[in-house]
C-alpha positions as CSV (number, residue, x, y, z in Angstrom):
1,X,-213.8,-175.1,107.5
2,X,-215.9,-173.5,110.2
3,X,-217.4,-174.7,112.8
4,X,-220.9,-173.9,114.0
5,X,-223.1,-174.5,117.5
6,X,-227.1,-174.2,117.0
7,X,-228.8,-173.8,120.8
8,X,-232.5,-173.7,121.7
9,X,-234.4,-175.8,124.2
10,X,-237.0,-176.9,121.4
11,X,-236.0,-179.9,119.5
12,X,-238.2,-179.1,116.5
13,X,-236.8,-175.5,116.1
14,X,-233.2,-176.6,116.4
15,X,-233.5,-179.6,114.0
16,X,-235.6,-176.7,112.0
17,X,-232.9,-174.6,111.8
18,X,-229.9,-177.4,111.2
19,X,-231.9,-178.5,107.8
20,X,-232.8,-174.8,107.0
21,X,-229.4,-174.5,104.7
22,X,-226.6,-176.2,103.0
23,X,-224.0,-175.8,105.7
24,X,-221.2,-176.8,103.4
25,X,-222.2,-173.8,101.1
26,X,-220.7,-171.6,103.5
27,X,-217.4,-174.0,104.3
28,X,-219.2,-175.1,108.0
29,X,-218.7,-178.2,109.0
30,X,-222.7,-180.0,110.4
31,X,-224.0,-178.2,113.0
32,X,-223.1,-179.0,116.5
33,X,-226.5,-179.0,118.5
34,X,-227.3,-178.1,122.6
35,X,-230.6,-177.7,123.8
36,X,-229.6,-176.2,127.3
37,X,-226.6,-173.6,128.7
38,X,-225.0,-176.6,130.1
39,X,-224.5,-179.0,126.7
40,X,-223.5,-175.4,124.7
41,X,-220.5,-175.3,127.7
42,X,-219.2,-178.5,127.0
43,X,-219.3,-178.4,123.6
44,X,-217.2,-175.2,123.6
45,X,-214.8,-176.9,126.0
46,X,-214.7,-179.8,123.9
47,X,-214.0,-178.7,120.4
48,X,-213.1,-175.0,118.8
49,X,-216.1,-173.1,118.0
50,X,-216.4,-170.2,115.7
51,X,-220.1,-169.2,115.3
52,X,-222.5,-169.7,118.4
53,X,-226.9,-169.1,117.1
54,X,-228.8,-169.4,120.6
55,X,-232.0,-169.0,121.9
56,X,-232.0,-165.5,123.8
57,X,-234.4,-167.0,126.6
58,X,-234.0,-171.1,127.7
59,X,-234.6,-172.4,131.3
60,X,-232.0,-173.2,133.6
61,X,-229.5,-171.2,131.6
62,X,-230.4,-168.3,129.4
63,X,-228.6,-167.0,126.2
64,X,-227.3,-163.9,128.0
65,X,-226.4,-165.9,130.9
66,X,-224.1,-168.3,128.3
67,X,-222.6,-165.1,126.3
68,X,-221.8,-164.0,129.9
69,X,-219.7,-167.2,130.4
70,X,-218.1,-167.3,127.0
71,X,-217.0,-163.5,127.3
72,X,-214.7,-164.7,130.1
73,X,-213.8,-168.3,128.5
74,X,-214.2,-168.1,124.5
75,X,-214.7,-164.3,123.6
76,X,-213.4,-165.2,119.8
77,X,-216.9,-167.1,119.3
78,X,-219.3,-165.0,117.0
79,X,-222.8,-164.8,118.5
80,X,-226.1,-164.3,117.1
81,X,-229.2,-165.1,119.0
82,X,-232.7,-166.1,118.4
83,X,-235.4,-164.6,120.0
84,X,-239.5,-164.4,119.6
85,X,-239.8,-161.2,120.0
86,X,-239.0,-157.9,119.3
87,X,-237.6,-156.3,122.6
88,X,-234.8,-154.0,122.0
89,X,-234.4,-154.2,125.8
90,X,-233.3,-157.9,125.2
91,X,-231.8,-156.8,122.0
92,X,-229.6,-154.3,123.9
93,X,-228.6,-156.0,126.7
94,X,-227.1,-158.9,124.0
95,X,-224.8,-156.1,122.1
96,X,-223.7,-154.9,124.9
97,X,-222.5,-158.5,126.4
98,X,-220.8,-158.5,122.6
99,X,-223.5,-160.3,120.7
100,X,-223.1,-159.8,116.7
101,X,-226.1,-159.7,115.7
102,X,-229.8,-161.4,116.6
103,X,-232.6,-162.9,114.3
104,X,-236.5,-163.3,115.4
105,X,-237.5,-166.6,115.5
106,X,-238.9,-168.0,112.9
107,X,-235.8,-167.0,111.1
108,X,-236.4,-167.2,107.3
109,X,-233.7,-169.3,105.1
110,X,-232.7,-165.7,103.4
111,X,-232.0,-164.1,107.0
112,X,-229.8,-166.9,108.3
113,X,-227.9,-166.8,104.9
114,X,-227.1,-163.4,105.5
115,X,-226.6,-163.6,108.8
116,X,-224.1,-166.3,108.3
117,X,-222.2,-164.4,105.8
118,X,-221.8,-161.9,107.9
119,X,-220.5,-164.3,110.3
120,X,-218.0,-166.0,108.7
121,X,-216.7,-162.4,107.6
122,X,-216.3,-161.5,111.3
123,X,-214.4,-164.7,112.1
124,X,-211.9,-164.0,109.6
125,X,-211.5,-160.6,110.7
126,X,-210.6,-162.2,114.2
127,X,-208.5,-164.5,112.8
128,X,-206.3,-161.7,111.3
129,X,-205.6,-160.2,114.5
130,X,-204.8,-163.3,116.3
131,X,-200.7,-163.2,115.9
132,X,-201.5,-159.2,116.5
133,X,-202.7,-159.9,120.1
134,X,-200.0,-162.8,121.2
135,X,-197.7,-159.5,120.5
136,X,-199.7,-157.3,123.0
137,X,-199.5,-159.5,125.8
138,X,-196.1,-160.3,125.3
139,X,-195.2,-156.8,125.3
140,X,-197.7,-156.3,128.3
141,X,-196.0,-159.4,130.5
142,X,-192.1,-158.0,129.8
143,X,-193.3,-154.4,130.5
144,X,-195.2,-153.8,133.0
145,X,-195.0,-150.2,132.5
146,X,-197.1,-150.2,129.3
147,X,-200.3,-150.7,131.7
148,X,-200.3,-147.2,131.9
149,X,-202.8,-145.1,134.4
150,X,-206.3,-146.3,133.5
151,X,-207.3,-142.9,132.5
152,X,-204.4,-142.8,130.3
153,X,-205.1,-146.3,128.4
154,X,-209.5,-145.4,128.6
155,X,-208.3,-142.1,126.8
156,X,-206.0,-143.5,124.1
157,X,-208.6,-146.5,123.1
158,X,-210.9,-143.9,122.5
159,X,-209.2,-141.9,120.2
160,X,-208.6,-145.1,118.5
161,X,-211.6,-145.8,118.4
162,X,-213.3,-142.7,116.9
163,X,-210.8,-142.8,114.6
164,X,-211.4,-145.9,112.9
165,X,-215.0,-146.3,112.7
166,X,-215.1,-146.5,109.4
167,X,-213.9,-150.5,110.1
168,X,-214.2,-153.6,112.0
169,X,-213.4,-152.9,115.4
170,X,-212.4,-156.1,117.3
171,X,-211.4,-155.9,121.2
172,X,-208.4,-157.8,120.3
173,X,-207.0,-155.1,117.4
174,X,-207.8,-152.5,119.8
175,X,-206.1,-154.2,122.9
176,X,-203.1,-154.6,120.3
177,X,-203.2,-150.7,119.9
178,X,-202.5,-150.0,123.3
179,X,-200.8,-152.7,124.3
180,X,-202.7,-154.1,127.1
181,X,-204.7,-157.5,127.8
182,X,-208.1,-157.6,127.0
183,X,-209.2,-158.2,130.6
184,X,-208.1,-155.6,131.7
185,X,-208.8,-153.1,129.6
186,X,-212.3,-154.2,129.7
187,X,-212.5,-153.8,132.9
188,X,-210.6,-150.1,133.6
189,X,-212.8,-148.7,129.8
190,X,-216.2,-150.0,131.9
191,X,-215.0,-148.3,135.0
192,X,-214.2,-145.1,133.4
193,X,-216.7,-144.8,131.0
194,X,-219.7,-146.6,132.5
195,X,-220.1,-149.0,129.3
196,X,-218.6,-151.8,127.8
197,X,-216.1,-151.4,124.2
198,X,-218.7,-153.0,122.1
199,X,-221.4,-150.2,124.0
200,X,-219.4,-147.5,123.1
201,X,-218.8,-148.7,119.7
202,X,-222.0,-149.2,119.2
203,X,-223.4,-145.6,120.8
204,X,-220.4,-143.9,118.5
205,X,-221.1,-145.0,115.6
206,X,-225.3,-144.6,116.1
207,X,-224.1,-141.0,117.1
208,X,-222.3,-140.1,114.1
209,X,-224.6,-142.0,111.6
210,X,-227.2,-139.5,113.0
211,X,-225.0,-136.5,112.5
212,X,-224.4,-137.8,109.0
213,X,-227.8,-138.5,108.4
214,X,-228.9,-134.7,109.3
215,X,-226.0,-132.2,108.5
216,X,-225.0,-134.3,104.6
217,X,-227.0,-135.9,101.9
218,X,-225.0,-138.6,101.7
219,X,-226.7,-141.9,100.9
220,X,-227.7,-144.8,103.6
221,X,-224.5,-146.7,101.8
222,X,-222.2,-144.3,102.3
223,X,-223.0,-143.9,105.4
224,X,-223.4,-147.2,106.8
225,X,-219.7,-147.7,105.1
226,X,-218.2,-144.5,107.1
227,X,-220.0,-145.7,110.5
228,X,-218.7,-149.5,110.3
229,X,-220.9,-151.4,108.6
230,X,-220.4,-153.5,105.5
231,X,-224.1,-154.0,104.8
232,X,-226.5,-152.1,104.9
233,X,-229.3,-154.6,106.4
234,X,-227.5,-154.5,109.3
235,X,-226.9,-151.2,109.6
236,X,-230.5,-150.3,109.8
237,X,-231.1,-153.2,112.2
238,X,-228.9,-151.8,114.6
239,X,-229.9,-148.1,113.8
240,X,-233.3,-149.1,114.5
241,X,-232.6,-150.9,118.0
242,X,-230.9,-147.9,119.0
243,X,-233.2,-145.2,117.4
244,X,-236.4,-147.2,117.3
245,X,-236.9,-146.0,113.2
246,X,-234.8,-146.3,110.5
247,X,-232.2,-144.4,108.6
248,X,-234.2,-143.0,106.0
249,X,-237.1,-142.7,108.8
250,X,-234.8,-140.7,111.2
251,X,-233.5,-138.4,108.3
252,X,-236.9,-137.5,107.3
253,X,-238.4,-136.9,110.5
254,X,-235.2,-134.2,110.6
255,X,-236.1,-132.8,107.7
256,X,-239.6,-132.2,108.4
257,X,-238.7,-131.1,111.8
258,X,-235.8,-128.3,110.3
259,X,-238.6,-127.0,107.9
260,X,-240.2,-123.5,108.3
261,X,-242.6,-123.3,105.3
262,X,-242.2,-119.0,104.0
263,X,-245.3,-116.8,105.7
């Protein structure tokens, strides 16, 4: 069973969404509900928690302010947030604090079944890779050595990287790869590169999505497969907070643009 934290400072949209679906459809236990940054905290600290769904903007706490906190206390927990409106500035800032995905409020019962899927798909993909990582950082505490230079470690999780677009990228599977802890290589990538992992993930895979989308005809599935993504709803949601159109929008405007009608 999962388990499952619903956060929002309105009462009637959280008990809205907690009665939206059959939670034991989808093997999650009844939601867990917060209306502020500070209940969310202690119900993490409290009890394991796989899947967070929060409000982007609360008082006295907001959602980026909380996945702030959990990146440094529960980074495992799958996030999706809530917002209003449609500000890819918001949007962006919440991928590159690691969000999963985001949902505008009010979400529909088909959206949060989706969303939820693709949820519980991430968490067992995090779950695989959990005996991986207790074997990085015990290799990292009995070697020191393997904490290579920084430039050194930045260099070799991006070719790992590039390489394996194609799947799920976690910053645990990754840490295993080079065998480093997660804190620190989060810190030495940012410092390097000037973004986060799940940034540069992100800004890869948008980048060679595009260069798919204009130098092949390759469909949108096959694409959104070689860039990352197992569906292809949320493939064009995040094309489309990156690019501001959508795959099939992009590749047309690159068509028209490449075209030279014969004088």
């Amino acid at each position: 069973m999962y388990r499952i934290l619903l956060v929002d400072d309105e009462i009637l949209a959280l008990k809205g969404l907690q009665s939206m679906v059959d939670w034991s459809r989808y093997q999650i236990e009844p939601p867990i509900l917060a209306t502020s940054m500070k209940q969310a905290i202690a119900a993490m600290e409290k009890q394991e928690i796989q899947i967070l769904i929060c409000d982007i903007q609360m008082p006295n706490g907001s959602g980026l302010e909380l996945l702030a906190w959990m990146n440094e206390h529960f980074p495992d927990i799958v996030t999706v947030f809530l917002t209003f409106y449609e500000k890819f500035e918001y949007v962006r800032q919440a991928l590159s604090l690691g969000a999963f995905d985001y949902l505008l409020k009010p979400a529909s019962e088909e959206a949060l079944e989706e969303t939820l899927c693709h949820c519980i798909r991430k968490v067992e993909d995090i779950r695989k890779h959990r005996e991986n990582e207790k074997k990085a950082e015990l290799l990292s505490k009995m070697t020191g050595s393997t904490e290579e230079i920084p430039h050194t470690v930045v260099e070799k999780t991006i070719a790992y990287i590039n390489q394996n677009l194609d799947k799920e990228l976690t910053r645990k599977e990754i840490c295993d790869q080079v065998y480093v802890h997660q804190d620190y290589l989060s810190k030495i990538f940012k410092k390097e590169t000037g973004k986060t992992i799940s940034e540069y993930i992100f800004d890869t895979r948008i980048a060679l999505a595009k260069e798919l989308l204009e130098k092949t005809d390759e469909s949108i599935g096959v694409i959104c497969e070689r860039v990352g993504y197992s569906f292809n709803s949320h493939f064009s949601k995040m094309f489309r907070i990156k690019t501001g159109v959508s795959p099939q929008q992009y590749r047309s405007s690159v068509r028209k643009q490449d075209y030279r009608p014969e004088k």
